[in-house]
C-alpha positions in Angstrom: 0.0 0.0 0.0 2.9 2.4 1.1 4.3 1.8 -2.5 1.2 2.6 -4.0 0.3 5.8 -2.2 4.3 7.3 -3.2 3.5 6.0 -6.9 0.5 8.3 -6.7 1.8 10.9 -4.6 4.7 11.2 -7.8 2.0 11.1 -10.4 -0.3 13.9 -8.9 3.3 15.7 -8.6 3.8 15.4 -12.0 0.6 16.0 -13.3 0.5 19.8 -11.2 2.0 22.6 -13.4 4.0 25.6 -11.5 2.1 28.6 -12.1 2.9 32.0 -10.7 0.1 35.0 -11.2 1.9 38.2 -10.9 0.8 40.1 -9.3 -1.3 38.1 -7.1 -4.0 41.0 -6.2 -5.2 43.4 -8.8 -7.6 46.5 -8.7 -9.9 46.8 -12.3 -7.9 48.1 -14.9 -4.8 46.4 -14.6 -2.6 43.8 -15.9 -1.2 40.8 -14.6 0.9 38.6 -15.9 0.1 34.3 -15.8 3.9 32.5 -16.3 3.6 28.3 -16.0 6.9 26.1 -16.3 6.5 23.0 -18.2 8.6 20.6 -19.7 6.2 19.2 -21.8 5.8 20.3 -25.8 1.8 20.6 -25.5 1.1 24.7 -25.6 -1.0 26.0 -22.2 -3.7 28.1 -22.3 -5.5 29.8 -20.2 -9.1 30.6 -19.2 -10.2 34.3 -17.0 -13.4 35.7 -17.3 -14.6 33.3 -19.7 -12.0 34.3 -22.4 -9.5 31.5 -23.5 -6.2 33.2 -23.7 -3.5 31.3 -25.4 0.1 31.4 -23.8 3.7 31.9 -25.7 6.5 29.8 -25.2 9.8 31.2 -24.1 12.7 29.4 -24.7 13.6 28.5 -21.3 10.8 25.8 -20.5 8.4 28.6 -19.9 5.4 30.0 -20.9 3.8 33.6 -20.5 0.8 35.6 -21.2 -0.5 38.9 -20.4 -4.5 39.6 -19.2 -6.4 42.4 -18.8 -8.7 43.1 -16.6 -11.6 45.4 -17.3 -12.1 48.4 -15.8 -16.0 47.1 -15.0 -14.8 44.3 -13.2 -16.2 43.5 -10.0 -14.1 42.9 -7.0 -13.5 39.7 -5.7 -11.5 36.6 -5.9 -11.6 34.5 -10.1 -10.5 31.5 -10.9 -7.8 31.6 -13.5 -7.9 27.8 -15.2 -4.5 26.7 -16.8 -5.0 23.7 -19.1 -2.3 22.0 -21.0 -2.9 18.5 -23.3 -5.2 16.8 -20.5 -4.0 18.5 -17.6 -5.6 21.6 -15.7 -5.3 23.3 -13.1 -7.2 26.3 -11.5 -5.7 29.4 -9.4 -6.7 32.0 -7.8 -6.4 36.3 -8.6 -8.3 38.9 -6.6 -9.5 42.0 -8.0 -9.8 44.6 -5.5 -12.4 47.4 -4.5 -11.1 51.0 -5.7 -12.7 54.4 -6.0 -11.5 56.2 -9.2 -10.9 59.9 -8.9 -13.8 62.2 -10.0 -12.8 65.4 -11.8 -15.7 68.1 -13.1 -14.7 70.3 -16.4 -16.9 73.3 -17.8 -15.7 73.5 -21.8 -17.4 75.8 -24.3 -19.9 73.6 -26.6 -18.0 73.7 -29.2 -15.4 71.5 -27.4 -18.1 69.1 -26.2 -20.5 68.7 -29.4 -19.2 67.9 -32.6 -20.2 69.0 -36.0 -21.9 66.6 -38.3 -18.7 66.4 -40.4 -16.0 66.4 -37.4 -18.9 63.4 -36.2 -18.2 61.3 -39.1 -14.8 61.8 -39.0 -14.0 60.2 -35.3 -16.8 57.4 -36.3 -14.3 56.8 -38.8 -11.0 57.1 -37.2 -12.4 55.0 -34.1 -13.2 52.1 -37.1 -10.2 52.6 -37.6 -8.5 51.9 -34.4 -10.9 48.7 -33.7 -9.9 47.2 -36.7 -5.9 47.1 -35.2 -6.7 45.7 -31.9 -7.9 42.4 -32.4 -4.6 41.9 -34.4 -2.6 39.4 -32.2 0.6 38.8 -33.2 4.2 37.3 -32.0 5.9 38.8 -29.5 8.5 41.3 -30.0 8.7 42.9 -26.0 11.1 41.9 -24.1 11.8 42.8 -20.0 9.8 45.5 -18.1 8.2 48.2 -19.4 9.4 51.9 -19.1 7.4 55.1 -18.7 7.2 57.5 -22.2 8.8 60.3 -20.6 10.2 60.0 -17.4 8.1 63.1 -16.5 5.0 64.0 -13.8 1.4 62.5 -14.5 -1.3 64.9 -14.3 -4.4 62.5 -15.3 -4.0 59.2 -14.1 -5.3 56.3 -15.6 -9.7 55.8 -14.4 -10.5 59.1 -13.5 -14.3 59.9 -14.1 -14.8 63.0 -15.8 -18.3 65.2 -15.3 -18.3 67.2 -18.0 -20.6 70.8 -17.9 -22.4 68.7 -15.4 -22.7 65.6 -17.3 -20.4 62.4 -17.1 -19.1 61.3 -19.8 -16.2 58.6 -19.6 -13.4 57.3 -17.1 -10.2 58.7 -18.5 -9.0 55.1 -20.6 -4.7 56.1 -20.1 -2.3 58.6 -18.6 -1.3 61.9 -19.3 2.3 63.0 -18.7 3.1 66.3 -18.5 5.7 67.7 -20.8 6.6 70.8 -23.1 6.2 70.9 -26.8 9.1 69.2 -28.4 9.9 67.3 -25.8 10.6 63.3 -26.8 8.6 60.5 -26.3 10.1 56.9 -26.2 8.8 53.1 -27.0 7.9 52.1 -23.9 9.3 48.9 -25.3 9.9 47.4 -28.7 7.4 46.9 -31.6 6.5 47.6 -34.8 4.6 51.5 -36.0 1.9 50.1 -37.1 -0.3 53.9 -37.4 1.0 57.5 -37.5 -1.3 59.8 -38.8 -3.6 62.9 -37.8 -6.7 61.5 -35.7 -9.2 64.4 -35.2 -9.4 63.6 -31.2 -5.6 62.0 -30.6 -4.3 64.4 -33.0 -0.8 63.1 -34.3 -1.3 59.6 -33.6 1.1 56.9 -33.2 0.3 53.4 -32.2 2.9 50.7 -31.7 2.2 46.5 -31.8 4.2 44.9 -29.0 3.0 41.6 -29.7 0.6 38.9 -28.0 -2.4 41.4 -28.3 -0.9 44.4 -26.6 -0.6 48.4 -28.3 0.9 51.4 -27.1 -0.8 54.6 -28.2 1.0 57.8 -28.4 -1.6 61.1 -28.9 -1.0 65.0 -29.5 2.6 64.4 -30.8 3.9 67.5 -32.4 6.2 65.5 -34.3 6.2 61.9 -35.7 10.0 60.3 -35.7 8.8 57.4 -37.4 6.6 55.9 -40.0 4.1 53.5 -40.3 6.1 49.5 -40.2 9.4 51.1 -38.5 10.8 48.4 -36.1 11.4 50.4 -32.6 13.5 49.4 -29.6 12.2 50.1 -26.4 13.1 53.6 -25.8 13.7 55.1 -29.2 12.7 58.0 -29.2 9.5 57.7 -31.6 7.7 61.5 -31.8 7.7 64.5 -29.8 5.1 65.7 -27.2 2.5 68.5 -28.8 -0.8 69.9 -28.5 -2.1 68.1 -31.4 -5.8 67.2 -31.8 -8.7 67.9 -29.5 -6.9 69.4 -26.4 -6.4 72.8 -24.5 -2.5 72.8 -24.1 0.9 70.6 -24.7 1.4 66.9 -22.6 1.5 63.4 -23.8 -2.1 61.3 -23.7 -0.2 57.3 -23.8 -3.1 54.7 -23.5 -2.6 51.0 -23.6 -5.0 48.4 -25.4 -4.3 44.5 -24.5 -6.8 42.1 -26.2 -8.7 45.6 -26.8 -9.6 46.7 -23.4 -8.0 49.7 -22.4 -5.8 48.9 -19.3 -3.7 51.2 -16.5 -0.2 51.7 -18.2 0.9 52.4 -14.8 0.2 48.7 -14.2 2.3 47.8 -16.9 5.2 49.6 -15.8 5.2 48.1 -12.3 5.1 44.6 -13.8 8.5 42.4 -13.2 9.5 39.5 -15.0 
């Protein structure tokens, strides 16, 4: 019997997978990273929220993905379900309570409601920008993630704006603060896959990192690359303007993985 039980103590020891969720508490909005060692060929995938999530192999026996969580989410403890060949195995990740930041603005109306052509236009350019994020392709990232500017935030990433005393949308990235001509880097490397004049983001640049995830670069003064330019993470890739449909000079950077907008902050803080 003793022989037995250690036979099937080995088996169920070689059947678990070693999974690490980083990190292991989230608040809506973020990112965290799901990393499993394996040592067998089969590729892993994952399951959060009901959305199967495919993982990439590294070449060192592990494999990594990136997940979003939406900014809706509800706080409390999901199951995160790893399944590779027959195996699978189910973890844990808890999303926190927060309270974003509320800010009221009072515009003139012609900042707030758009003329039937200027309407069409950003139905257009936000077909656009749809169209790119469901575009998931290999990685080309590699190690953390660095801010675009090294400079002071002003907006942070969630903040609820009332707007001549109506809400209108949580604030979907970070603005850095920043004077005109001031550079902008990669926050790591990719591939330019827009630059052009949006009529909200103004000069627009948006950069593929791979495995589903974009940078987005708004109100650049000045484009320092073009559309299929290989970056490295931080080339410098524009220069921060006024661009677009804003007031004064600073850098809007926005984040889309699997296209939900998540905290770039969150991204930045990530260690792998």
């Amino acid at each position: 019997m003793l022989a037995i039980a250690i036979i099937f103590l080995a088996s169920l020891q070689s059947y678990a997978l070693n999974i690490e969720i980083i990190p292991a508490e989230v608040i809506p909005g973020d990112v965290f990273l799901i990393k499993v060692q394996t040592d067998e060929p089969d590729p892993v995938m994952a399951e959060f929220l009901g959305n199967k999530i495919n993982l990439y192999p590294l070449n060192n026996g592990y494999s990594i993905v990136l997940v979003p969580v939406d900014i809706n989410t509800q706080p409390k403890k999901y199951a995160v379900i790893i399944k590779q060949g027959e195996k699978e195995q189910q973890v844990l990740i808890k999303v926190k309570p927060y309270k974003f930041k509320t800010t009221e603005l009072t515009l003139p109306k012609d900042k707030v409601t758009l003329s039937p052509e200027n309407g069409k236009r950003a139905v257009r350019e936000a077909e656009l920008l749809k169209g790119i994020w469901p575009q998931n392709t290999s990685k080309t990232w590699n190690g953390r993630f660095i801010t675009p500017t090294g400079t002071e935030v002003s907006t942070v990433f969630g903040v609820i704006r009332i707007m001549n005393g109506k809400k209108t949308s949580a604030h979907r990235g970070i603005d850095f603060r920043g004077k005109t001509g001031a550079p902008v880097r990669a926050i790591n490397s990719g591939i330019v896959v827009l630059a052009d004049n949006l009529f909200f983001g103004g000069n627009t640049l948006v950069i593929n990192h791979g495995m589903g995830l974009y940078s987005v670069y708004m109100h650049l003064s000045k484009f320092n690359v073009s559309k299929g330019d290989k970056v490295s993470k931080e080339q410098i890739v524009g220069l921060i303007g006024s661009s677009g449909r804003v007031t004064g000079p600073h850098l809007h950077m926005s984040v889309k993985l699997n296209g939900v907008s998540v905290n770039p902050a969150s991204l930045f803080r990530l260690k792998f």
